[in-house]
C-alpha positions in Angstrom: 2.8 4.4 -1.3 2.3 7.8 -2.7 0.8 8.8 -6.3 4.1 10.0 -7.2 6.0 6.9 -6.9 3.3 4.9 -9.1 4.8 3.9 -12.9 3.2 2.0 -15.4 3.0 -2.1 -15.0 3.5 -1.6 -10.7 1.2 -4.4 -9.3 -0.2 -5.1 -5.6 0.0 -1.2 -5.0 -1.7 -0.1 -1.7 -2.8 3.4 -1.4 -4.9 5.7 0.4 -6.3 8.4 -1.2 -9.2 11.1 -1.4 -12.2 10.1 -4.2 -12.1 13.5 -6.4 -14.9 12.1 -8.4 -16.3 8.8 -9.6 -18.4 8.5 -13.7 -21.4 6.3 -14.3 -20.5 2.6 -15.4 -19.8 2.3 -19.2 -19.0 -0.4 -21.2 -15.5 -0.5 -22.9 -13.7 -3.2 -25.8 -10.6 -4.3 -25.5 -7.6 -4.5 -28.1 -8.7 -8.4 -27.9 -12.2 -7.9 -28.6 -13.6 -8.2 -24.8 -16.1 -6.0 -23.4 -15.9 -5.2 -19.8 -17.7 -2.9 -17.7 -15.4 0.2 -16.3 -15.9 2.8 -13.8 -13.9 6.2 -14.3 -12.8 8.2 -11.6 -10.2 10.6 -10.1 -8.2 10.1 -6.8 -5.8 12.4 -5.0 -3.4 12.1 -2.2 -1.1 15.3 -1.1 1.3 14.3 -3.8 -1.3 15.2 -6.6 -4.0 13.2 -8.5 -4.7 10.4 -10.6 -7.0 9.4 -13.0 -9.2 5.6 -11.6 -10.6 3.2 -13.3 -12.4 0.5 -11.3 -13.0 -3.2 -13.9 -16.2 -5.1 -13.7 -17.5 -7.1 -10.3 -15.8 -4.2 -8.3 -18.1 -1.3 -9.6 -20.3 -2.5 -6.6 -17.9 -1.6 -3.9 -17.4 1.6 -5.2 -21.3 2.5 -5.8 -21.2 3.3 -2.0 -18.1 6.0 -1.9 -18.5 9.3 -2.4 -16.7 12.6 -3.8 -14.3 13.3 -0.9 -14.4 9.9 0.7 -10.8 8.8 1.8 -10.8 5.0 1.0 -7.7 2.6 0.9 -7.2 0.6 -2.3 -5.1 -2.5 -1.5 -4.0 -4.9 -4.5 -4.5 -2.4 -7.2 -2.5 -2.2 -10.1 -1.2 0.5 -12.3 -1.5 1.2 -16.1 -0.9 3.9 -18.8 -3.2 4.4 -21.9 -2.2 7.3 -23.8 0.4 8.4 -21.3 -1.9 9.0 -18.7 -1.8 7.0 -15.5 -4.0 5.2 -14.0 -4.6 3.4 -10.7 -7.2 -0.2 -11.8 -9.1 -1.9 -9.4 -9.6 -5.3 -10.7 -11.0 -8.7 -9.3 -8.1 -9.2 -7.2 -8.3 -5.7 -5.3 -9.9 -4.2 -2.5 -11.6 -1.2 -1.5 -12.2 0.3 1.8 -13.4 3.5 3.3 -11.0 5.2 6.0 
């Protein structure tokens, strides 16, 4: 699948894409009071780019990949905050360099 065919609340989305850029870990609450760990990022793929965030026990297998790594992200699923898109790796995803 490419970037451009992602919409909001698409589940068990498998993508490959280039890592633009990846943020240090930060700690974010949720609307339900929750605090999770979050990693920011940006990915690409030639139909343009997308904003990443990567949830909690997964930050580890991203601390490895680097700015202009292609990786495939398999089980990923996709959300909107503020109109902007973005591709989430949760517990139930995976991520592998190409």
């Amino acid at each position: 699948m490419r970037l451009s065919d992602l919409r909001p609340g698409m589940e068990g989305i498998k993508l490959v894409v280039k890592v633009v850029s990846l943020d240090e870990p930060r700690e974010v609450t949720t609307y339900s009071g929750l605090t999770h760990k979050i990693v920011d990022g940006l990915v690409e793929d030639e139909t343009g780019t997308m904003e990443l965030t990567v949830w909690n026990e997964k930050i580890e297998d991203v601390r490895a990949v680097a700015a202009g790594s292609v990786v495939e992200i398999s089980n990923s699923f996709i959300t909107s905050f503020k109109g902007v898109l973005s591709v989430n790796i949760g517990r139930d995803s995976e991520i592998t360099s190409k």
